[in-house]
N, C-alpha and C positions, 0 to 999 in steps of 0.2 A: 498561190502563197498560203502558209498555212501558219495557225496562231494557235499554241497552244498554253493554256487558261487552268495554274494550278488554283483549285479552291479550298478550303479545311470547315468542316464544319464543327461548329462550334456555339454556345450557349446564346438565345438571343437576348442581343443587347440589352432590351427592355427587361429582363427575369434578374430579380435578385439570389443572388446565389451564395449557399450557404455552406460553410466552411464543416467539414466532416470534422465526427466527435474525437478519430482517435489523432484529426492535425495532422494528413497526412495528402490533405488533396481536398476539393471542391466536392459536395455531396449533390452528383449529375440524377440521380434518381427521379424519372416522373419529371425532368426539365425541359420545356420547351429548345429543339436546336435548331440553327439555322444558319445559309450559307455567313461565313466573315463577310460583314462589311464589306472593308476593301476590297473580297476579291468580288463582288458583286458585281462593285465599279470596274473590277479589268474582264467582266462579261460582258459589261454594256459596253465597253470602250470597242470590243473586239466585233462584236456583233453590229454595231455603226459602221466599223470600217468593212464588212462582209455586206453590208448595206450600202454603203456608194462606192461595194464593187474596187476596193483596195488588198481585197483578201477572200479567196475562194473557203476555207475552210475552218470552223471553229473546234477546237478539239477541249475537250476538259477532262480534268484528272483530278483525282483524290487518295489517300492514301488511308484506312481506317478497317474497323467493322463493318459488317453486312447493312447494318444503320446509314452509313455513307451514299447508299445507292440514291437514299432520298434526295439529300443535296445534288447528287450528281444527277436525276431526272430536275429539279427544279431548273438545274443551272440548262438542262435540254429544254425544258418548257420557256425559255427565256430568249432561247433560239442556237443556241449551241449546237453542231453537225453531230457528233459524239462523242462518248465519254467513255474512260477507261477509268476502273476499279483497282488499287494494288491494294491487296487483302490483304489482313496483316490484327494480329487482336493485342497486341501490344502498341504501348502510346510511345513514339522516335520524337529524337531527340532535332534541333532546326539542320546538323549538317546530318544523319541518315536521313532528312526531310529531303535537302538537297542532295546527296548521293540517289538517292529516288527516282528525283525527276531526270538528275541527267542520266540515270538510265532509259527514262523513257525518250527523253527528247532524242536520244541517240535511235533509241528502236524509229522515232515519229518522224525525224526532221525535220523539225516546224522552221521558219523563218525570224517567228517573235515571239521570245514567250513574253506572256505578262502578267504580273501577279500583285496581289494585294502586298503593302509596303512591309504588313503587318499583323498576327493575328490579333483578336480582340482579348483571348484567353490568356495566351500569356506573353505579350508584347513583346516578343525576344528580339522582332526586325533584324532577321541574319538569314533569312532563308534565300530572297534574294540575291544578294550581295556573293552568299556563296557559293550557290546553283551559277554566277556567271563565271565566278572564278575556279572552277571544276570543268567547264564548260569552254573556257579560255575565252569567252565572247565578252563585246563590249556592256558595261551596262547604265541606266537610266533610273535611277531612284527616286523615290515622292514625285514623279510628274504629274504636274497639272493643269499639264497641254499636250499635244502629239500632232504635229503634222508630217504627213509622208510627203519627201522629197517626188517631182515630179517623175526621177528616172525608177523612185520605190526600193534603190538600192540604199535610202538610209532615210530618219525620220531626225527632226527639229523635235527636241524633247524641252519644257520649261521644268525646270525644277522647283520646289520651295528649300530653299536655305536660312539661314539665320540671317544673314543681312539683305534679304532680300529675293530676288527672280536671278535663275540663271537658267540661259540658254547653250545648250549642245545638240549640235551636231553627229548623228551617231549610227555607223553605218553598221546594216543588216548582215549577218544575222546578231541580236541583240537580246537580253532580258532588259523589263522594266516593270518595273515597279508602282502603283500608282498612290496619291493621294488624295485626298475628299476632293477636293475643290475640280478633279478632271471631269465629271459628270454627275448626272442623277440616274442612278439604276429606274427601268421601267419595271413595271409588273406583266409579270407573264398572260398571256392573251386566256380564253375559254379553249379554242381550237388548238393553239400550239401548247396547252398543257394537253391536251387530247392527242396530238400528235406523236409527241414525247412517251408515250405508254407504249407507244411501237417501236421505237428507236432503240437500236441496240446497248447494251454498256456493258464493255470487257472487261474481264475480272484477269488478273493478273494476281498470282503466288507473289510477296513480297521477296519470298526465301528463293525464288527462282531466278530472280534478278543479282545472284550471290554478288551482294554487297555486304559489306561491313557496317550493322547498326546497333553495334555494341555502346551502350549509352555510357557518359563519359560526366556526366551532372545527377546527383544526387539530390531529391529534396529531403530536405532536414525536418521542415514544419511547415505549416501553413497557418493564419493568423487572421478574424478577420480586422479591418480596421478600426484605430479606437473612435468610438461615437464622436461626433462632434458638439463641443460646448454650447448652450443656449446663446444667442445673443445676447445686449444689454446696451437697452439705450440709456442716452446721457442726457444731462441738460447742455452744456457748452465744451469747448475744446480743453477749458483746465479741466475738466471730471475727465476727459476722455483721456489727459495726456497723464491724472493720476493714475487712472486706470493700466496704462499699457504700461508705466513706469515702477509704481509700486505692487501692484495685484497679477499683471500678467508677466510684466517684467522682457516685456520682449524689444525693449529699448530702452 
């Protein structure tokens, strides 16, 4: 059975980052980057289940500049079987993201794919959703749980929704999606980041996959956020309830 593990690399989370002069996009210059979060977690997820022997093979993908090969050796230093490059020096929009994959997943034929719910960069959450429905397959969103069915021909997915936990049922082959709470990403070992230097990683033409990723979203500006106001302590509940009422006015 085979699992294939989109990742995007992206600014890490810890680096402040600063909004370019002419307001036209984030100023990535000299920035620390590093795999998404999320999809960190659909590495660990997948390499657990290649660990107690649920899944023969881990596959990773990215989609980017020559820079991308980094993440995709990390996510092999992690323990991932191999990784395919689709080259490409322009930034796609989340459905050429997902036009993307299911080209590959067609060339790959994995069994599961699973992917972060979400990038950190620009939180659009639509790549899975519509990598499944391109794909016609069932899918699994924010899970954070996964058990495989005994026969393996489907898995017990939990979800987080607004009111609550929900469980589905959901037979292979499938996308899913994960959220924080399904694991803790490990760090990569000495020997399997040494490893990984050997291991191959395909580079694929974007433009040879002749899809359509004529962008359809325009960014207009970019802004950063306004500062936040000083606090201000009170003596009692009447200062505090002057305060929100005549000064802040937010009630």
């Amino acid at each position: 059975m085979r699992v294939l593990v989109p990742i995007k690399r992206v600014v890490d989370p810890y680096v402040k980052v600063r909004v370019r002069a002419d307001g036209q996009g984030m100023d990535l210059q000299n920035v620390k980057m590093t795999i998404n979060p999320f999809d960190e977690i659909a590495i660990e997820e997948a390499i657990r289940w290649k660990e107690a022997g649920l899944i023969t093979e881990v596959i990773v993908v990215s989609i980017g500049m020559s820079q991308v090969q980094e993440s995709l050796r990390a996510a092999l230093a992690l323990g991932a079987d191999a990784a395919i490059h689709v080259t490409t020096d322009k930034i796609i929009e989340p459905l050429a993201v997902a036009k993307t994959l299911c080209a590959i997943a067609k060339q790959q034929q994995p069994d599961i794919i699973i992917m972060g719910k979400q990038a950190i960069d620009d939180d659009c959450n639509q790549t899975g959703q519509m990598l499944a429905a391109l794909l016609n397959w069932p899918q699994a969103t924010f899970a954070s749980k996964i058990t495989f069915q005994e026969d393996k021909k489907s898995v017990i997915a939990i979800r987080e929704v607004d009111g609550g936990l929900e469980t589905l049922e959901v037979a292979l082959p499938l996308v899913i999606t994960t959220d924080l709470r399904l694991n803790e990403p490990r760090y990569a070992s000495l020997p399997n980041i040494m490893q990984a230097k050997r291991k191959t990683i395909t580079s694929i033409e974007l433009t040879s996959l002749d899809i359509d990723t004529t962008p359809h979203l325009k960014v207009l500006s970019v802004t950063p956020p306004q500062p936040r106001k000083p606090g201000k302590m009170v003596k009692d509940v009447a200062e505090l309830m002057h305060y929100l009422r005549e000064i802040e006015k937010v009630i």
